[in-house]
C-alpha positions as a Markdown table, in Angstrom:
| # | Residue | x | y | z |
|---|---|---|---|---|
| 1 | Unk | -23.4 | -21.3 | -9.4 |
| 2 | Unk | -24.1 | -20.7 | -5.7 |
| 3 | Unk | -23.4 | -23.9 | -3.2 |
| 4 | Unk | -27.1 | -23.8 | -2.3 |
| 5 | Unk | -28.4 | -24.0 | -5.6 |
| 6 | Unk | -25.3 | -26.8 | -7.0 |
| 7 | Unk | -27.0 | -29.1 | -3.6 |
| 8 | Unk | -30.4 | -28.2 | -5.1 |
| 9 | Unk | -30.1 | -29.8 | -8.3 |
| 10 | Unk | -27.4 | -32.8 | -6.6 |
| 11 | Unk | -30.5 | -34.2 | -4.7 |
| 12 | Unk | -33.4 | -33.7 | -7.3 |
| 13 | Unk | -31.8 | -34.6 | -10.3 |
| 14 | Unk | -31.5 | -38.6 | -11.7 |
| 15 | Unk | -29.9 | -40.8 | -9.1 |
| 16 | Unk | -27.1 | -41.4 | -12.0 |
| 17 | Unk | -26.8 | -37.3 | -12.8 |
| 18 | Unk | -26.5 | -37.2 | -9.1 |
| 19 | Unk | -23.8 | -39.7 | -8.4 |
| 20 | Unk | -21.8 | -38.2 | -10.8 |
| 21 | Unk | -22.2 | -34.6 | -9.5 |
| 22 | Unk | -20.8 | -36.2 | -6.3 |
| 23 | Unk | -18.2 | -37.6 | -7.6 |
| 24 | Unk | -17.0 | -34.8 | -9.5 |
| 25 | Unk | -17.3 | -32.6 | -6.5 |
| 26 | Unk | -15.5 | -34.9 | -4.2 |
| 27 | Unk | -12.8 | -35.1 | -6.9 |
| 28 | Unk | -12.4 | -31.3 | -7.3 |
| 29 | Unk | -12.6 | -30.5 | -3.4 |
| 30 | Unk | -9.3 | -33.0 | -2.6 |
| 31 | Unk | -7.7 | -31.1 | -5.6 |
| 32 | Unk | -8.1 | -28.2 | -4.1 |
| 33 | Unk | -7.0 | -29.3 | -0.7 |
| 34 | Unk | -3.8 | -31.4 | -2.6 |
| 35 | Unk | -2.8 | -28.3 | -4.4 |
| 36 | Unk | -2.7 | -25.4 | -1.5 |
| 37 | Unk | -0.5 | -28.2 | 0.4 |
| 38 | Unk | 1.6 | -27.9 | -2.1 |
| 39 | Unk | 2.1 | -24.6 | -3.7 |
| 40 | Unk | 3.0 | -23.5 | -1.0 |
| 41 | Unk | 6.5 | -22.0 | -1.0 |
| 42 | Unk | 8.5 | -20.3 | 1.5 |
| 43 | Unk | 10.7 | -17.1 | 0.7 |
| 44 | Unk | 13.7 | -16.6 | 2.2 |
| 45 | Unk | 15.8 | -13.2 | 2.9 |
| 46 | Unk | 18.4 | -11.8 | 4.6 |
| 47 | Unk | 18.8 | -8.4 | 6.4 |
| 48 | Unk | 21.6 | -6.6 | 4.6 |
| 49 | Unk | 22.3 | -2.6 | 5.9 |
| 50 | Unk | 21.5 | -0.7 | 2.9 |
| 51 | Unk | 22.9 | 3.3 | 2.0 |
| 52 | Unk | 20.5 | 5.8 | 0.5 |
| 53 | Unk | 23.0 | 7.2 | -2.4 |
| 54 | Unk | 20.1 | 9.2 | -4.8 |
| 55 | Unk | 16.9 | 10.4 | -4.7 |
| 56 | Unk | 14.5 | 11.5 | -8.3 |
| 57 | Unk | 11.2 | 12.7 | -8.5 |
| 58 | Unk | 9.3 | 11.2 | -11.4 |
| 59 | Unk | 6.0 | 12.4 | -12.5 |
| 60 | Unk | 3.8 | 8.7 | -13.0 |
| 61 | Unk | -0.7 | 8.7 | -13.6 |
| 62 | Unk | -0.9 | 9.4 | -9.9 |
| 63 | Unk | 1.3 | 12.2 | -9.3 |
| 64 | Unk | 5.0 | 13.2 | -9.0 |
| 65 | Unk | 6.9 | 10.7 | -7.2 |
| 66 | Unk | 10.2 | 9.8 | -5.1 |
| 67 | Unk | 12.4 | 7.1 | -6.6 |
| 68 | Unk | 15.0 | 6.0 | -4.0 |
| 69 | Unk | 18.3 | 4.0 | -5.2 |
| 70 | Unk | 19.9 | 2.2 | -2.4 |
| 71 | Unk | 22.5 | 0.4 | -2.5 |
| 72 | Unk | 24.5 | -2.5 | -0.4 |
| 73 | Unk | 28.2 | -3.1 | 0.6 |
| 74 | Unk | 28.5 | -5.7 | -2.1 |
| 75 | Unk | 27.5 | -3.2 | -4.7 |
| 76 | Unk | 23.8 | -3.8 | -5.5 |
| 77 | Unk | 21.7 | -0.9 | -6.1 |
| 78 | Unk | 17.7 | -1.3 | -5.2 |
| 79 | Unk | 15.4 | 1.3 | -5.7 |
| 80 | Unk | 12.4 | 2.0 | -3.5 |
| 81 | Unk | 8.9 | 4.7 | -4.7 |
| 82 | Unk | 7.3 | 6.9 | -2.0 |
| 83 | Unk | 5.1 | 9.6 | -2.3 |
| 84 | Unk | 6.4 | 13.0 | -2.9 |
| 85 | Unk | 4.8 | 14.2 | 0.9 |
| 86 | Unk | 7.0 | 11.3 | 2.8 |
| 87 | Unk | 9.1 | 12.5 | 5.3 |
| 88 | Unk | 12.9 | 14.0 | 3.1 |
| 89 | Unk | 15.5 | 11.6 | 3.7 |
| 90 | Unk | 19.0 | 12.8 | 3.2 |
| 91 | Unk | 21.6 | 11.2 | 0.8 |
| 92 | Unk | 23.6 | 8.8 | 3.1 |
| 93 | Unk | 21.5 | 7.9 | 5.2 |
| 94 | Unk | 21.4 | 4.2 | 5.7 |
| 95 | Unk | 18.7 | 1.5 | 7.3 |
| 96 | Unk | 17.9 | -2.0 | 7.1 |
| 97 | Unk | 16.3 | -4.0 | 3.9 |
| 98 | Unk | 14.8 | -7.5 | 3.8 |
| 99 | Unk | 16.2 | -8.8 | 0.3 |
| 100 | Unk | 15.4 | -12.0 | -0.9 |
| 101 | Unk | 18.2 | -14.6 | -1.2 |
C-alpha cells in the first residue's frame, strides 16, 4: 500500500480506526529504527600475503571458468573464480587477501 494512499484512509476513516492506524504506525516506525541500530555488525579481517599454488578451469551455466586455490603461510587454502578472459596469472605468484578473523 503506497504512503499516500495508507495517509488517505488515516485521516478519513473513524476517529477510533484512525488512532489505531497511528499507533500501529508509530509502533512499527521505532521498530524499524531500534532494529537497524542494532543489527548492525562489524566484520573484522586481517591482511595475510597469500600464494597462488593452482589454477582449474571449470565449465559452470555461464561459461568456462578459472578456479584459483591460494593458500597462506599457516596452511589455509582459499580459492577465488574469475572469468576465463582475466589477465593469466602464473603459479607462485603471491598478493594480498582480506580474510575475515
Amino acid at each position: 500500500m503506497p504512503i499516500d494512499i495508507l495517509f488517505i484512509v488515516m485521516f478519513d476513516s473513524d476517529v477510533k480506526i484512525r488512532k489505531n492506524m497511528k499507533i500501529s504506525l508509530v509502533l512499527f516506525v521505532a521498530a524499524m529504527m531500534l532494529s537497524s541500530c542494532y543489527l548492525q555488525k562489524e566484520v573484522q579481517v586481517e591482511r595475510v600475503k597469500v600464494e597462488l599454488v593452482k589454477v582449474d578451469t571449470i565449465f559452470r551455466t555461464s561459461g568456462l571458468m578459472k578456479v584459483l586455490t591460494w593458500k597462506t603461510p599457516s596452511n589455509l587454502s582459499y580459492f577465488s573464480l574469475e572469468p576465463l578472459e582475466a589477465p593469466q596469472m602464473d603459479v607462485g605468484s603471491t598478493t594480498v587477501m582480506l580474510i575475515r578473523k
